[in-house]
C-alpha positions in Angstrom: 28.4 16.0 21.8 27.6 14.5 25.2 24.9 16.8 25.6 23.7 15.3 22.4 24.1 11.4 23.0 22.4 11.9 25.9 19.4 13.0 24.3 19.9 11.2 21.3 19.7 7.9 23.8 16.7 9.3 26.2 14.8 9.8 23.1 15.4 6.2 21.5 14.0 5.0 25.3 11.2 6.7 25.1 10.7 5.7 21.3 10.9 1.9 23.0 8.6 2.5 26.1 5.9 4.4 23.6 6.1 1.4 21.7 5.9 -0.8 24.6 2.8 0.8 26.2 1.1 0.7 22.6 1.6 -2.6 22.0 -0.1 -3.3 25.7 -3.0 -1.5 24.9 -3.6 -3.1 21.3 -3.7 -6.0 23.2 -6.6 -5.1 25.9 -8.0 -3.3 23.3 -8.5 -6.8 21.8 -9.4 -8.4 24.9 -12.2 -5.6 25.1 -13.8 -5.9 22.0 -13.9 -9.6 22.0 -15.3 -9.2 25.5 -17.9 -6.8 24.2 -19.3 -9.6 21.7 -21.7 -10.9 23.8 -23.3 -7.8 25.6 -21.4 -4.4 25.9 -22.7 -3.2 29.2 -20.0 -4.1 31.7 -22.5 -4.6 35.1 -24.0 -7.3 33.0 -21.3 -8.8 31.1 -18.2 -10.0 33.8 -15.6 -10.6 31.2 -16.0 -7.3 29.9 -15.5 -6.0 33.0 -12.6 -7.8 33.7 -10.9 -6.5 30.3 -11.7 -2.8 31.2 -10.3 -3.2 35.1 -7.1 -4.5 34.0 -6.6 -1.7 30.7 -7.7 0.7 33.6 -4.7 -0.7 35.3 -2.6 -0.4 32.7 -3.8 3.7 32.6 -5.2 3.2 29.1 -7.2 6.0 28.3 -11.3 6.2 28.9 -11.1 6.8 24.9 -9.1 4.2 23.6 -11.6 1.8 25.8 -14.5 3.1 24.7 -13.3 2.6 21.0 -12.8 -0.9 21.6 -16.3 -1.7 23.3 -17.6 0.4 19.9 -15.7 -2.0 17.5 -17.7 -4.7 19.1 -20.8 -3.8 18.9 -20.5 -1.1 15.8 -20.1 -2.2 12.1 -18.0 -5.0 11.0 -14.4 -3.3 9.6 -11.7 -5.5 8.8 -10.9 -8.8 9.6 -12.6 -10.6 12.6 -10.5 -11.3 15.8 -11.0 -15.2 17.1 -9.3 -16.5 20.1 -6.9 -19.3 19.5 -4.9 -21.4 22.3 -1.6 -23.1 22.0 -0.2 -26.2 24.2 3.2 -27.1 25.0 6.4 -26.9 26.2 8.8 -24.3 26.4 12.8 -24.5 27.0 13.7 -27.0 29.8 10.3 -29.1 29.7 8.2 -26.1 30.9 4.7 -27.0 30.5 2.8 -23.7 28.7 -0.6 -22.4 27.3 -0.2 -19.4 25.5 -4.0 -17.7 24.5 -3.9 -15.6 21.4 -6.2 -13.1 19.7 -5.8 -13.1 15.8 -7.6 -12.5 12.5 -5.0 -14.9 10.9 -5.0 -18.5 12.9 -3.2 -20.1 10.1 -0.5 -17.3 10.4 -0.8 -17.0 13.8 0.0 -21.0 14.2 3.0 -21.1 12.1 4.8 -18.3 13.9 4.4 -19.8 17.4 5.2 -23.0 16.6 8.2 -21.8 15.1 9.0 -19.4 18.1 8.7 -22.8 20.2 10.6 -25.4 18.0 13.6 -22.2 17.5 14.0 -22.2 21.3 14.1 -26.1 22.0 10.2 -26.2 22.5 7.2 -28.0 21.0 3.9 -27.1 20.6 1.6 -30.2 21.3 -2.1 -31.4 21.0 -5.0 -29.4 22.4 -5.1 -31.6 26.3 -1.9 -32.3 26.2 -0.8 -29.8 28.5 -4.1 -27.9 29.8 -4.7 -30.6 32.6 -1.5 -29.5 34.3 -3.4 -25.6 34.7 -6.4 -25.0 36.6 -9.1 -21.8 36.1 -9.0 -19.9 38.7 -10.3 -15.8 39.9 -7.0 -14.6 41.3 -7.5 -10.8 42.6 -4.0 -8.6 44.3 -4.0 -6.6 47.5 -1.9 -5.1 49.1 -3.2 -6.1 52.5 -5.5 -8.7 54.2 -6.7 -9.1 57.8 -6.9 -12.5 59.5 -10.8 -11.4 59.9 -11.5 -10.8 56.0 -9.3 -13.5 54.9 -11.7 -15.5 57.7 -14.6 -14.1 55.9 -13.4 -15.0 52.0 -12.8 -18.1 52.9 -16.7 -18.6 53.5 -16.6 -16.8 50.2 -14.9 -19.4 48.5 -11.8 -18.7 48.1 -9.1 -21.4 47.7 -5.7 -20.2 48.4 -4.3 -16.8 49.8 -0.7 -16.7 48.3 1.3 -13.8 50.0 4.9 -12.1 48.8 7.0 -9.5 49.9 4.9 -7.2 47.2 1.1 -8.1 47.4 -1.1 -11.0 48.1 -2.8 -13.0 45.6 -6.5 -14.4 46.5 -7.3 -17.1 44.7 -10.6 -18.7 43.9 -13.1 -21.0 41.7 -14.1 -18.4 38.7 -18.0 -19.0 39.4 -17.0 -16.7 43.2 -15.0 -14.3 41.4 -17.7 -11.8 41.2 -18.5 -12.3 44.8 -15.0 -11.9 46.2 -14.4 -8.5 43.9 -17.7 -7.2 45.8 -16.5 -8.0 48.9 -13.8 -5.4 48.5 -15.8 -2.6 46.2 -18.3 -2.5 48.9 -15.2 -1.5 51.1 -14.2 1.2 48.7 -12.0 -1.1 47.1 -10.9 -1.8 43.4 -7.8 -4.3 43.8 -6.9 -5.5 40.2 -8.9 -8.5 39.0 -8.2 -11.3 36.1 -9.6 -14.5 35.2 -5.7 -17.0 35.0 -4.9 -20.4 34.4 -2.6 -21.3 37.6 -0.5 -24.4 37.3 -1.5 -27.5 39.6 2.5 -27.9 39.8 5.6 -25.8 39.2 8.7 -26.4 38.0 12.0 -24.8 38.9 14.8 -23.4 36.9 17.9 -23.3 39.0 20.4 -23.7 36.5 21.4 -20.1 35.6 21.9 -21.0 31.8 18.4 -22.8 31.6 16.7 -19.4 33.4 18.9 -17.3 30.7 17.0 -19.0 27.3 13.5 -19.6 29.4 13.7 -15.4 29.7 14.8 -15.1 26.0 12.0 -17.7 25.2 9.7 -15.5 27.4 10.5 -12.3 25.6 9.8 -13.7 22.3 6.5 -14.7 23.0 5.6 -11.7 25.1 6.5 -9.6 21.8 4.6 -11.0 19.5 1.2 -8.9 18.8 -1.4 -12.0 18.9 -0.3 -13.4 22.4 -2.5 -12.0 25.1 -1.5 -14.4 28.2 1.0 -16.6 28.5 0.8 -19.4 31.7 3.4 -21.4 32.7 4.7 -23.6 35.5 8.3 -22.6 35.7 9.7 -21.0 38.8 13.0 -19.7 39.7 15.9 -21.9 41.5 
């Protein structure tokens, strides 16, 4: 019988993460195809090329992405995907934009603002919040000399954030495309992503307040239309 649970309970995990990773790649499949409206070839079209990078990063397969970039520019079928954006705040006054893809906005509305107002949150007015976030090119390495981070600087880059696990590179979006060469011409292809970045954070030290922002979090990150999700909160 142990024998049994055992593989009774690996198989229910693997049911989850197969779930999981599909539910990742409908969304960058999304991302793909709405980054494919406006001109599918990738050398020519930068936000498409940001949305196959980071479902290349996310090991979705060369089919799956190809399928998207077809549903673009192939016949209408179905309902057509619009991108929506929702201001607020979360739990605990955390300022939030959360960027959706949908073919429902009405539908799409009601359930995140119900998500918000169920967890102590409210959804405001479009500028209400966005001010607080900034636009920015952020691309992750691993590594960075003094000499290249010298060299991106003249580059344009804003910020160089560093932690324990990588280093972020941050920079104005018009000098994304320059900093990404910088490193492809080195044999290079650190992930790359277009974020809103908040201007200030603010931090969640009280363990109950980190407990709902996380369950809050979840929600949102399980609901099919959501794409991003930016925030300001930090940990305490």
């Amino acid at each position: 019988m142990s024998g049994h649970s055992k593989w009774a309970t690996t198989h229910r995990q693997k049911n989850a993460d197969d779930a999981k990773r599909g539910a990742v790649f409908t969304r960058l499949g999304r991302a793909i195809t709405l980054a494919a409206r406006t001109g599918a070839n990738p050398e020519a079209n930068f936000k498409l090329r940001i949305a196959i990078d980071q479902a290349r990063a996310a090991d979705m397969p060369k089919d799956n992405i190809e399928r998207a970039i077809q549903r673009a520019t192939g016949p209408a079928d179905g309902a057509q995907l619009e991108s929506v954006s929702y201001e607020g705040f979360g739990p605990h006054g955390v300022a939030m934009l959360v960027e959706c893809l949908t073919d429902n906005r009405n539908r799409t509305g009601h359930e995140i603002r119900h998500h918000f107002e169920q967890h102590g949150g409210s959804i405001g007015s479009p500028g209400s919040v966005a001010w607080q976030f900034e636009r920015s090119g952020v691309i992750t390495v691993s590594s960075l000399s003094q000499d290249d981070e010298l060299a991106l600087i003249d580059l344009g880059v804003s910020d160089v954030r560093r932690s324990p696990a990588s280093i972020a590179i941050i920079c104005p979006p018009q000098n994304l495309e320059a900093v990404r060469k910088f490193f492809t011409t080195r044999g290079q292809e650190p992930p790359v992503k277009l974020a809103m970045l908040p201007k200030e954070t603010k931090t969640l030290a009280d363990p109950n307040a980190k407990t709902d922002w996380e369950n809050f979090l979840r929600g949102l990150e399980e609901h099919p239309d959501v794409q991003d999700i930016y925030h300001n909160a930090v940990a305490g």
